[in-house]
C-alpha positions in Angstrom: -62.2 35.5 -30.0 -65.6 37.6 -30.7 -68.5 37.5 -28.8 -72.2 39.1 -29.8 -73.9 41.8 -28.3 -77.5 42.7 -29.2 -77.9 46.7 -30.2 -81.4 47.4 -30.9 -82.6 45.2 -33.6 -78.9 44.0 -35.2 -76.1 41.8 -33.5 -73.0 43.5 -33.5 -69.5 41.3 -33.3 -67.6 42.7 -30.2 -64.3 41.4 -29.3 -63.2 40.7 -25.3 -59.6 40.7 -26.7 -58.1 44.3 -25.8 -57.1 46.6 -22.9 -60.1 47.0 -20.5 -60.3 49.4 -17.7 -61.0 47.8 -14.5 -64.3 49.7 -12.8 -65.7 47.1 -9.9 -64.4 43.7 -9.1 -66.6 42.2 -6.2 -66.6 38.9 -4.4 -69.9 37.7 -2.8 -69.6 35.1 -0.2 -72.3 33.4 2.1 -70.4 32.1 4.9 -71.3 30.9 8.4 -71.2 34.3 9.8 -73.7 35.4 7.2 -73.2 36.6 3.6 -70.4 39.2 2.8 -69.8 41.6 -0.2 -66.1 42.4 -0.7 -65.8 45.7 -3.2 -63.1 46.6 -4.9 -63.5 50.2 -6.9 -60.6 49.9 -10.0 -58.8 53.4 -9.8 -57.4 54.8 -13.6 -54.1 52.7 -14.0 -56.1 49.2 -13.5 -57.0 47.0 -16.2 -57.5 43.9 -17.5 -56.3 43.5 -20.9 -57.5 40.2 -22.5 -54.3 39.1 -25.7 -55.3 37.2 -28.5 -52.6 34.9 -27.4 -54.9 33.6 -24.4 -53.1 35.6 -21.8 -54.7 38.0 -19.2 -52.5 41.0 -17.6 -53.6 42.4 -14.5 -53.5 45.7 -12.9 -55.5 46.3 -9.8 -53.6 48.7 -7.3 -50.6 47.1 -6.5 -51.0 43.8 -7.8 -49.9 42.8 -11.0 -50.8 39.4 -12.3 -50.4 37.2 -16.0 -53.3 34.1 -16.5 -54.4 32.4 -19.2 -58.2 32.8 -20.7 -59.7 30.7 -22.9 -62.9 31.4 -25.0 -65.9 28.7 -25.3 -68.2 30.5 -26.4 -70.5 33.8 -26.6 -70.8 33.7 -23.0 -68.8 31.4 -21.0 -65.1 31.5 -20.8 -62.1 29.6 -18.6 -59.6 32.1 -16.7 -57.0 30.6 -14.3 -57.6 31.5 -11.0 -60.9 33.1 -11.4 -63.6 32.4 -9.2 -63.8 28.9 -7.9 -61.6 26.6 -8.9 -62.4 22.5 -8.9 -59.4 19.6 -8.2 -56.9 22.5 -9.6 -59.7 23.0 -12.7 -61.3 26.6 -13.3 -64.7 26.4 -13.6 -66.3 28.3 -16.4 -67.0 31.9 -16.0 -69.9 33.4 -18.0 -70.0 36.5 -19.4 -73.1 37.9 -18.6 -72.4 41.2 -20.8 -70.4 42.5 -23.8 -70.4 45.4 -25.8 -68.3 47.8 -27.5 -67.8 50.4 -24.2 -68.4 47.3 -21.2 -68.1 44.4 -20.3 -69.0 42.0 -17.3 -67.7 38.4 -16.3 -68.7 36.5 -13.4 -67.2 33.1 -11.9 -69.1 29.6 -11.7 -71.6 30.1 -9.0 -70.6 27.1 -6.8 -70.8 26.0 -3.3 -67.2 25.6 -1.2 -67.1 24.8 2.8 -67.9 28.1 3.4 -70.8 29.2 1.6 -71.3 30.3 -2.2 -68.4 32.3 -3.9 -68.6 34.5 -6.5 -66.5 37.2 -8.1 -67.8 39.7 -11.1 -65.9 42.0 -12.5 -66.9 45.2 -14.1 -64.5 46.4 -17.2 -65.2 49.7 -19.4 -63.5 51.1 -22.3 
């Protein structure tokens, strides 16, 4: 479970699979009232850590929460319950950013009765 970031000139292998600290998770919605941003500002005992056994533990505040995650490739990935999810199917996320220090994933950017949805997360180590 590696994925590439580009440093400079050279391609470094960085792995998603660890402890992350959660810094932003936001969910973007364009309803009939208009669009809305929903922030949520990870406080220093939240994290996402990813296992190389294809589970996801969640802290964010009060919530705890266990999915699973698959890889597909350098950029997009499957989390249960992320983002927008399709006749009980997750859609792929992509992550638009990995490197040794951050890293940030966004849902499928798909329409639903109410508007767009999309969530992005913001993860530092």
């Amino acid at each position: 479970m590696v994925h590439c970031s580009k440093n400079d000139s050279q391609i470094i292998k960085v792995p998603i699979t660890g402890k992350w600290n959660l810094n932003i998770d936001s969910i973007y919605t364009s309803g009939i009232a208009g669009p809305k941003i929903e922030v949520y500002h990870g406080i220093s005992t939240d994290y996402w850590d990813f296992r190389v056994d294809g589970k996801l533990y969640i802290q964010e505040g009060t919530l705890l929460d266990t999915l699973n995650f698959n890889i597909l490739t350098d950029s997009t990935m499957f989390i249960d319950s992320f983002g927008t999810i399709i006749n009980g199917q997750a859609q792929a996320s992509s992550i638009l950013s990995c490197s040794r220090h951050q890293a940030i994933i966004r849902s499928a950017i798909l329409p639903t009765p109410d508007g767009i949805y999309i969530r992005t997360i913001f993860l530092v180590r």
